[in-house]
C-alpha positions as CSV (number, residue, x, y, z in Angstrom):
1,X,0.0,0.0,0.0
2,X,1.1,3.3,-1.1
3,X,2.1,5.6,2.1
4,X,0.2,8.8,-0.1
5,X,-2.9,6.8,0.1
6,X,-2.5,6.9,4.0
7,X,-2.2,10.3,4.3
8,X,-4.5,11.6,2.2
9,X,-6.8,9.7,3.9
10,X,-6.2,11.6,7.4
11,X,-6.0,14.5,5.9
12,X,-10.5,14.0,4.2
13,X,-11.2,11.7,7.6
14,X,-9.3,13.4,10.1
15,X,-8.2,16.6,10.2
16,X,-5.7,18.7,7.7
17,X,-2.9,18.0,10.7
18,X,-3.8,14.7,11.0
19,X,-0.6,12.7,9.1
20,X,1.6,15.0,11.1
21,X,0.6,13.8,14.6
22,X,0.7,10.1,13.3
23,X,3.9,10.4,11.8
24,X,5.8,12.4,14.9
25,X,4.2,9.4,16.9
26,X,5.5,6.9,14.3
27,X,8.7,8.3,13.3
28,X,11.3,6.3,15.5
29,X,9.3,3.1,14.2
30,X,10.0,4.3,10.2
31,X,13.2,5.8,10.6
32,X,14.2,2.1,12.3
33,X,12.7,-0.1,10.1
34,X,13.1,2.4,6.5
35,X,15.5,4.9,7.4
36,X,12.7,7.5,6.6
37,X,13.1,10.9,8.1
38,X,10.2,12.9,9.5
39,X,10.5,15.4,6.7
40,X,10.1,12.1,4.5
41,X,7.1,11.2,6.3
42,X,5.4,14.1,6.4
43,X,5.8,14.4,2.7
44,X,6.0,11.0,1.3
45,X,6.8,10.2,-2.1
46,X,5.1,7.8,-4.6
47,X,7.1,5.0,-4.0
48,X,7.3,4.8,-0.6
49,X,5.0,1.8,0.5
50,X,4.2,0.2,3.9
51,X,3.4,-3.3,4.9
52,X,0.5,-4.7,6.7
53,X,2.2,-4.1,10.5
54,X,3.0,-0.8,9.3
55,X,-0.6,-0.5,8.6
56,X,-1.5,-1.7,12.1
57,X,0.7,0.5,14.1
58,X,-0.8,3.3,12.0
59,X,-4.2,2.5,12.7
60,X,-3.5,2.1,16.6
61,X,-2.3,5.4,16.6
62,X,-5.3,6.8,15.0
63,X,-7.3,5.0,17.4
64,X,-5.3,6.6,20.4
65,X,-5.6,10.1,19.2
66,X,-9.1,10.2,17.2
67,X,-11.2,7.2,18.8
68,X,-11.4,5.6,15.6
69,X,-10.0,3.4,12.7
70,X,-9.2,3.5,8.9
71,X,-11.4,1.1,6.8
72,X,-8.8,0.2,4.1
């Protein structure tokens, strides 16, 4: 799964900040296991694609901040 799909999906969902907060929460996880930079986070680019555990630490920190879950 493309990261861009992830994040444009906070952003209609969410709220216009909302990747951000994920991503500063995430960051240490995808710098360790990429070596992606916050700045690359916060701005991915089209090939950057995450995994299904990537996709469930994602949605538990959506569910910690905003009480609620992507459908994906």
């Amino acid at each position: 799964m493309k990261l861009q799909s992830i994040v444009t999906w906070c952003t209609g969902h969410l709220s216009p900040m909302a990747w951000q907060r994920v991503a500063t929460q995430l960051s240490p996880y995808f710098q360790e296991k990429y070596g992606w930079s916050i700045a690359a986070l916060f701005k991915p680019q089209d090939d950057m694609r995450i995994d299904e555990e990537d996709l469930m630490r994602i949605n538990e920190v959506i569910a910690s901040l905003y009480g609620q879950t992507m459908e994906v």
